[in-house]
C-alpha positions in Angstrom: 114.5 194.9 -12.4 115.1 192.4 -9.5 115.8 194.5 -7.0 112.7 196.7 -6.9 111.5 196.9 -3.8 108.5 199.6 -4.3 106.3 197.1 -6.3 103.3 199.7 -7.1 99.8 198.1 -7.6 99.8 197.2 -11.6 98.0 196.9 -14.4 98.5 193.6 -15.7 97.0 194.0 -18.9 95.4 196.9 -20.8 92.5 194.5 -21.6 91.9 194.3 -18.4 91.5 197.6 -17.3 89.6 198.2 -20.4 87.1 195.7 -18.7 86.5 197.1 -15.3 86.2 200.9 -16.6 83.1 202.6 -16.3 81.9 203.9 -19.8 82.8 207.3 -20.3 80.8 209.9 -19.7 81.2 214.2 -20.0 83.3 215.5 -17.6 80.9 217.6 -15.3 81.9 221.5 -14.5 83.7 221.0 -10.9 81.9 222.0 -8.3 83.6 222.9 -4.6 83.1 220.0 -2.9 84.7 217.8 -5.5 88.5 217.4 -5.5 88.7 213.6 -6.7 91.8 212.9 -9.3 90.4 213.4 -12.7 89.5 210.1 -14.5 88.2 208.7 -17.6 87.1 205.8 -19.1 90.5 203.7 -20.0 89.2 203.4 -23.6 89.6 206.8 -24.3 92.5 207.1 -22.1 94.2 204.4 -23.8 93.6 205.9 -27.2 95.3 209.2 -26.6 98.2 207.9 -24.3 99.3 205.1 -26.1 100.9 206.7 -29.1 104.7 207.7 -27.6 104.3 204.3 -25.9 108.1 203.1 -25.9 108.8 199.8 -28.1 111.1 196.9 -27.2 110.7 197.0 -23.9 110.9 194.5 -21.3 107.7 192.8 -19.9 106.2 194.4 -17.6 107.2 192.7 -13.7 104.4 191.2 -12.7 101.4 192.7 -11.0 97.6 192.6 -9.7 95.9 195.7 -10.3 93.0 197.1 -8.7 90.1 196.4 -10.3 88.4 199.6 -11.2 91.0 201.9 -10.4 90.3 205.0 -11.7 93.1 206.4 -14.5 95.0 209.4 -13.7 94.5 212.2 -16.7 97.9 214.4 -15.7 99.6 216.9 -17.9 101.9 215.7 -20.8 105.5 216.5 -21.2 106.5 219.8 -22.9 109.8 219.9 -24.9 112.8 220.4 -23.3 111.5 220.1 -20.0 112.0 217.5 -17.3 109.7 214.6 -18.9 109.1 210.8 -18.3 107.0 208.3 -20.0 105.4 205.5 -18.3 107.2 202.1 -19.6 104.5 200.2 -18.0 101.0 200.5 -16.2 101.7 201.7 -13.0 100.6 203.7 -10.1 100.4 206.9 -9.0 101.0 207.4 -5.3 101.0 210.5 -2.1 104.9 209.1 -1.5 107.3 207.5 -2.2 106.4 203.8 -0.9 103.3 201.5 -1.1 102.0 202.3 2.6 100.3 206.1 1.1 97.8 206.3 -0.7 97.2 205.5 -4.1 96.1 208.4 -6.4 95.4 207.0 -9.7 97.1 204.2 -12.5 99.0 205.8 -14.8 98.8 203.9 -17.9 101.9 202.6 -20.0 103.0 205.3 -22.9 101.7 208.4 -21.2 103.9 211.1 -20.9 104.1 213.5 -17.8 106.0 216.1 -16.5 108.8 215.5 -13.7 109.4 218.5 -11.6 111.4 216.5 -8.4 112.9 213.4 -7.3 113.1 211.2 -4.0 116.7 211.4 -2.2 117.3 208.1 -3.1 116.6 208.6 -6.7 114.2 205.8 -6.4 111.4 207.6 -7.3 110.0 210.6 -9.5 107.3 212.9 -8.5 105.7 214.4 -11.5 102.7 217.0 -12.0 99.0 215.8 -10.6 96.7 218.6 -10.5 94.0 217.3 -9.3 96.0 215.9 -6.1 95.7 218.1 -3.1 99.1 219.6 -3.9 99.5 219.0 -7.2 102.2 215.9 -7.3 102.2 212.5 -7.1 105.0 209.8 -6.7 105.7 207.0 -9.1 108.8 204.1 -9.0 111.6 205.1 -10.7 112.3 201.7 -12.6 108.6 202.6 -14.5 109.5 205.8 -15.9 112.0 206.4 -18.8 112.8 210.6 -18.3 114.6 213.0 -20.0 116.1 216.7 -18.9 115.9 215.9 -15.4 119.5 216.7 -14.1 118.6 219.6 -12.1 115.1 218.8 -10.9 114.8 219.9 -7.3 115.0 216.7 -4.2 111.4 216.8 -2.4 111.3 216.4 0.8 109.5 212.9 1.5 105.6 213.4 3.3 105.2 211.7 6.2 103.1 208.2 5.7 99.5 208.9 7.0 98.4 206.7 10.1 96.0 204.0 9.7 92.3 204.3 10.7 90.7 201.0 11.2 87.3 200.8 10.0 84.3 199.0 12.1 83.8 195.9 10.7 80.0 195.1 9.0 78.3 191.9 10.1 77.6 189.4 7.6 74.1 190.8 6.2 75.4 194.8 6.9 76.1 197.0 3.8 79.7 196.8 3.5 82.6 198.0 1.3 86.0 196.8 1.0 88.9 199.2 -0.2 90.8 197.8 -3.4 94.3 200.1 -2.4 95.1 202.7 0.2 92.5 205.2 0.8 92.2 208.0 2.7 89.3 208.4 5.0 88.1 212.2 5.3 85.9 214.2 7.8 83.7 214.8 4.4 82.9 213.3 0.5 85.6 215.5 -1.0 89.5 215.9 -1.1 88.8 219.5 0.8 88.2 217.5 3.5 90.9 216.6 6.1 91.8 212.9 6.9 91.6 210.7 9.5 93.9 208.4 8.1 94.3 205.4 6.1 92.0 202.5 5.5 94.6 199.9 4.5 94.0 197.5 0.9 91.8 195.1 1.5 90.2 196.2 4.5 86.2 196.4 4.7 84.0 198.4 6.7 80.3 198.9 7.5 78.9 201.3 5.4 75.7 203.7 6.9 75.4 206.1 3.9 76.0 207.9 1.2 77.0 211.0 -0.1 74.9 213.3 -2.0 76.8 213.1 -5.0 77.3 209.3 -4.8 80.6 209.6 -5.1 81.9 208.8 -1.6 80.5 206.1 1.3 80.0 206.9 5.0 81.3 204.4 6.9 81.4 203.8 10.8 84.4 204.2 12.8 85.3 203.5 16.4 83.8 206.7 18.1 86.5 205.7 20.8 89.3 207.1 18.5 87.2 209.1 16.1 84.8 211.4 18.3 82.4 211.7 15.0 82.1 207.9 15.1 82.3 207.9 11.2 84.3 208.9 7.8 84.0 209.0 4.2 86.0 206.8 1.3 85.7 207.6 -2.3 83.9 204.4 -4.2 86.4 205.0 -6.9 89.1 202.6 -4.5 86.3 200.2 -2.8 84.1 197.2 -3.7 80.3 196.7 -2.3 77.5 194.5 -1.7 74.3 195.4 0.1 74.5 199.0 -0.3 71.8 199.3 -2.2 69.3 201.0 0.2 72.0 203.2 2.5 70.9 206.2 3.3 71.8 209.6 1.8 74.1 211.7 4.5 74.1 215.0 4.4 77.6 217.0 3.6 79.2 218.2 6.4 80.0 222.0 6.2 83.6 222.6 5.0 85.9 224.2 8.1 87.0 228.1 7.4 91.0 228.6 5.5 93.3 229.4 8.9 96.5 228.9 7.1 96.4 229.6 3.1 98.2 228.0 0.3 101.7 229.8 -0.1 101.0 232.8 -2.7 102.7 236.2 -3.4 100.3 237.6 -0.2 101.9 235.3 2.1 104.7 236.2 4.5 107.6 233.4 4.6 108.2 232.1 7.9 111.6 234.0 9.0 114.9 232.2 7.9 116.2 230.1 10.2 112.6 229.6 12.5 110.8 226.4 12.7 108.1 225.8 10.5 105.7 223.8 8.9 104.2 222.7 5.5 101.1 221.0 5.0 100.9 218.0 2.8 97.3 217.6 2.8 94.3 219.5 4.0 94.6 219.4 7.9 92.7 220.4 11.0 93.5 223.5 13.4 92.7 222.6 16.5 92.9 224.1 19.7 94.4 221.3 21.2 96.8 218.7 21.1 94.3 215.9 20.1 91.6 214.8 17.3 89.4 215.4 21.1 89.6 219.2 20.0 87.6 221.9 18.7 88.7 222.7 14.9 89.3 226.1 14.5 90.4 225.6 10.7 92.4 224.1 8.3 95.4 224.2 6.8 95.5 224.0 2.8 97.9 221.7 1.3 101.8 223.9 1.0 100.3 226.1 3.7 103.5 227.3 5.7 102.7 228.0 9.4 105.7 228.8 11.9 106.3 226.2 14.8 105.9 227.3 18.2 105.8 224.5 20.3 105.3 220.7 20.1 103.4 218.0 22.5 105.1 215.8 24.8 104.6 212.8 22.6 105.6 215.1 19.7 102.8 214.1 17.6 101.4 217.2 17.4 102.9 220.9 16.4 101.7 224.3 17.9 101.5 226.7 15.5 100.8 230.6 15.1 97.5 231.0 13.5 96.0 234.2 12.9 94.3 235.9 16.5 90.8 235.9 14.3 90.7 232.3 14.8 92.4 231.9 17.8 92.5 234.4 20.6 95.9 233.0 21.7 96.9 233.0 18.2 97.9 229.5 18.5 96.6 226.3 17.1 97.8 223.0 16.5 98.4 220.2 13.6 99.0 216.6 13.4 102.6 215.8 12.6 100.7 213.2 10.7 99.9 215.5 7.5 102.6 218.3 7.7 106.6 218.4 7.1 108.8 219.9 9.9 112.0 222.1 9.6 114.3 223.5 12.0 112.5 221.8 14.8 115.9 220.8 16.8 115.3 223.6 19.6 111.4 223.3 19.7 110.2 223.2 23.6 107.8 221.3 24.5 104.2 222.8 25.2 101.7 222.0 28.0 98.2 221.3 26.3 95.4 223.2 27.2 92.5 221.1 28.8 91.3 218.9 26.9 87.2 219.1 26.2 84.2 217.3 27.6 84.1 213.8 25.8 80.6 213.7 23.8 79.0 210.7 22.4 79.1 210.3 19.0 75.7 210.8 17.1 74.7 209.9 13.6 75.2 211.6 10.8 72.2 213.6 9.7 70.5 212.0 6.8 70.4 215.0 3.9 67.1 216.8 3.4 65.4 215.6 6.5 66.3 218.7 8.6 62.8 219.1 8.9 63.3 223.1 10.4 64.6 226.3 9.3 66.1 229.7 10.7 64.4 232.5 10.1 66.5 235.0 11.7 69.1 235.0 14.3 69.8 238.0 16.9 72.7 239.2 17.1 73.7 238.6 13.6 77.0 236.3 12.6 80.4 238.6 13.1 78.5 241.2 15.6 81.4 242.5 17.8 80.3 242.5 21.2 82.9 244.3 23.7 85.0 242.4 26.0 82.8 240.6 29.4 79.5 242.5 27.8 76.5 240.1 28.5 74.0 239.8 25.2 71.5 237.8 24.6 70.9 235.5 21.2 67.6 234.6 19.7 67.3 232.4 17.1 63.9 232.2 15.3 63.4 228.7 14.2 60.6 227.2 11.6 58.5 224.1 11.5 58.8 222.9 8.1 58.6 219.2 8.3 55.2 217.7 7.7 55.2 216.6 12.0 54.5 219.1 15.7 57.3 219.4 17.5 55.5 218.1 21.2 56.5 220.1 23.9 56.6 217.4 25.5 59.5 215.7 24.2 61.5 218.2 21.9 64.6 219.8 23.6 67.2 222.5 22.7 70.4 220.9 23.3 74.0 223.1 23.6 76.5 221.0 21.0 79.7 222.5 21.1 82.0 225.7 21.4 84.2 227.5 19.0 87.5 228.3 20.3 86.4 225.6 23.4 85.0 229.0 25.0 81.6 228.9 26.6 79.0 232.0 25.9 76.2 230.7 27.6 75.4 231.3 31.1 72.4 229.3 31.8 71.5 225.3 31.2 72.9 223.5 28.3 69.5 222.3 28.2 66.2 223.6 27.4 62.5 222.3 27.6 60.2 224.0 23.9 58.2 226.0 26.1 55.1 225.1 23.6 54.4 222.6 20.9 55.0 224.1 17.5 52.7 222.9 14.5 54.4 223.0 11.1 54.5 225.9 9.8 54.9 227.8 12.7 58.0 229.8 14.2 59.8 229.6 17.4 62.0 231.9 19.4 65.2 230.2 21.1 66.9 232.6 23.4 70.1 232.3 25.7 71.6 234.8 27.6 75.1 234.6 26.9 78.8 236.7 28.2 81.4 238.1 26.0 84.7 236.3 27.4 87.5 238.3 28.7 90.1 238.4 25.8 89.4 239.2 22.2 89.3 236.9 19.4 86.4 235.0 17.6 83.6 233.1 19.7 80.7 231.1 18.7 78.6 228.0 19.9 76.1 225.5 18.3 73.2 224.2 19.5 70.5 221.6 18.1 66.9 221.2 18.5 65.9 217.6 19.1 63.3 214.8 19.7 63.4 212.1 22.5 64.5 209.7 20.2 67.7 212.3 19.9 66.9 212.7 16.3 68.0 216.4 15.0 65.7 218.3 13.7 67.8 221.7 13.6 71.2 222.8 13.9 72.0 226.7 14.4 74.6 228.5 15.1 75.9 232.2 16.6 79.8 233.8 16.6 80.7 236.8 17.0 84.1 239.3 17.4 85.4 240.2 20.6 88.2 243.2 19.6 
């Protein structure tokens, strides 16, 4: 054993983790912004694992766990299939190496399924569900298998860059991540990442999710336009968080490139392609700067077209609903690359107006509504037709929006494609009293090629607080 070199973050002792689990409680019915690896208490994890646990074996190396780690509940072995059991507490990781992330422990005894192997042989990957594509990597000298001759090589994600978190000052609330840990553009594993917030790393936190399951914290709006991300609480520990604010979910990005299914055409043998590893952004650029048109789910095949001149980023065909081009592109980041030797290099298109990061909206204090919206979502409008939209907008918070000082503001474009043809700003012509409606209209132009179109638009105060958000696309053919 002395020549492990992928020491995984242990559980010294089952007491231990027995200590820092949380008591266990019904598993709720999964809802679809929840995609966390299934846990339970380690009591009852430790009652039903522990039965096949192997005897005689050597102590266990030595080891610091997590505290609070959550324990990975994965499928057991089925006879005469490719099997392991865990000869000691380990972990559960997205790779094959301590820099990903780490999943879940994986306590000694259990028994899992092995469907691949590292090329090395120095590590197993063996059947997660819960993980965004189903596997998860564990060291090789922690698993006793059995039938695994002819278990297939996977090929080896790429390691996730690291996004550094904004440090909280002494007083801030604050959280501080116990292992590696994504941070996601939303609470849930649906959501794409940013990166990595390294072990041991702590960050200013400014809310929480609605569930309570995940923290906001603040990033450098420099690198991350949004200015701030979300960590499960599962991998972090906390102090002063105790009146953070609730934050509101963002919405969840339409399916550009589906998981792999019978319905899906294979790239064509011998082209260059790419597989996602995770969930990742479409964009229309070369740059987290870009609009997202989509995302790509996790085993998500998507042929490569082009790459940037640093050749961190992939162009990619995407279907022409989402992109009149039909081109988009992905991080290198969170996909795996064949045939890519030939690839040419691709000018990117140019790149967006910068826009300062804003706050996440606290949830529930949207204090309007839309009534109705003119045209409606998906209208197809023919090529350079002018049309005008009118939303129809409702006072339902308890305050009058003052003429005075409330503004509709123009926040962004869908496929980086302008509709409008007038201001990006507009005064409230009059001061609405709650419960009263208002009509927002802007003229706007078809563009010149077909595809999907929309833009976004907010009304606010003179503080910059939101009060609405709204919306219009529509189909160009």
């Amino acid at each position: 054993m002395k020549n492990i070199k992928h020491l995984l973050i242990l559980v010294a002792c089952l007491s231990l983790l027995a200590a820092c689990a949380p008591a266990a409680t019904p598993t709720p019915a999964p809802t679809a912004d929840v995609g966390a690896i299934q846990t339970q208490a380690v009591q009852d994890a430790y009652a039903g694992m522990t039965a096949a646990a192997p005897t005689n074996t050597p102590p266990a190396p030595a080891g610091t766990p997590p505290p609070g780690a959550p324990v990975a509940v994965v499928p057991a072995a089925i006879p005469g299939q490719p099997a392991g059991v865990a000869l000691y507490n380990t972990a559960i990781m997205s790779g094959p190496g301590t820099s990903y992330v780490l999943y879940a422990a994986l306590l000694g005894g259990s028994s899992v399924q092995v469907v691949g192997k590292s090329s090395d042989n120095q590590w197993w990957v063996i059947s997660v569900p819960p993980a965004p594509n189903g596997q998860g990597w564990v060291s090789a000298p922690f698993l006793s298998t059995s039938d695994t001759g002819s278990v297939p090589v996977i090929a080896t994600p790429p390691v996730p860059p690291t996004t550094d978190l904004v440090p909280p000052g002494p007083n801030d609330p604050q959280a501080t991540t116990i292992a590696n840990t994504y941070v996601r553009t939303g609470p849930g594993q649906e959501y794409p990442a940013y990166g990595v917030a390294q072990s041991g790393k702590t960050g200013w936190v400014i809310g929480t999710s609605e569930d309570g399951a995940w923290w906001a914290v603040r990033l450098d709006p420099k690198v991350i336009g949004a200015g701030y991300g979300w960590v499960m609480k599962q991998y972090t520990t906390s102090s002063n968080t105790a009146n953070v604010p609730v934050i509101k979910n963002p919405q969840t990005a339409p399916v550009v490139v589906p998981p792999p299914s019978a319905s899906v055409t294979p790239p064509p043998a011998g082209s260059a392609y790419a597989v996602a590893a995770d969930y990742v952004n479409v964009r229309t650029g070369p740059g987290t700067n870009y609009p997202v048109l989509g995302v790509a789910a996790p085993g998500a095949t998507a042929v490569i077209t082009g790459k940037s001149s640093d050749g961190a980023w992939w162009q990619i065909q995407v279907p022409t609903q989402f992109s009149a081009n039909g081109f988009g592109w992905v991080s290198a980041s969170y996909t795996l690359a064949y045939n890519t030797g030939s690839v040419p290099v691709v000018s990117a298109p140019p790149a967006p107006p910068t826009v300062a990061a804003t706050p996440p909206p606290p949830a529930g204090t949207l204090y309007c509504s839309l009534v109705s919206q003119s045209p409606a979502d998906g209208t197809t409008i023919s090529i350079g037709s002018p049309f005008t939209t009118t939303w129809v907008l409702k006072n339902t918070g308890s305050v009058a929006w003052d003429s005075s000082s409330y503004d509709f503001v123009f926040t962004g474009a869908y496929n980086n494609t302008w509709l409008h043809t007038g201001p990006d700003i507009y005064d409230l012509g009059t001061t609405v009293s709650s419960g009263q409606t208002y009509n927002f209209s802007v003229p706007m132009l078809a563009p010149s090629s077909m595809g999907t179109y929309g833009e976004a638009w907010q009304l606010v105060d003179g503080s910059g607080k939101t009060a609405c958000q709204f919306y219009v696309y529509i189909n160009v053919p």
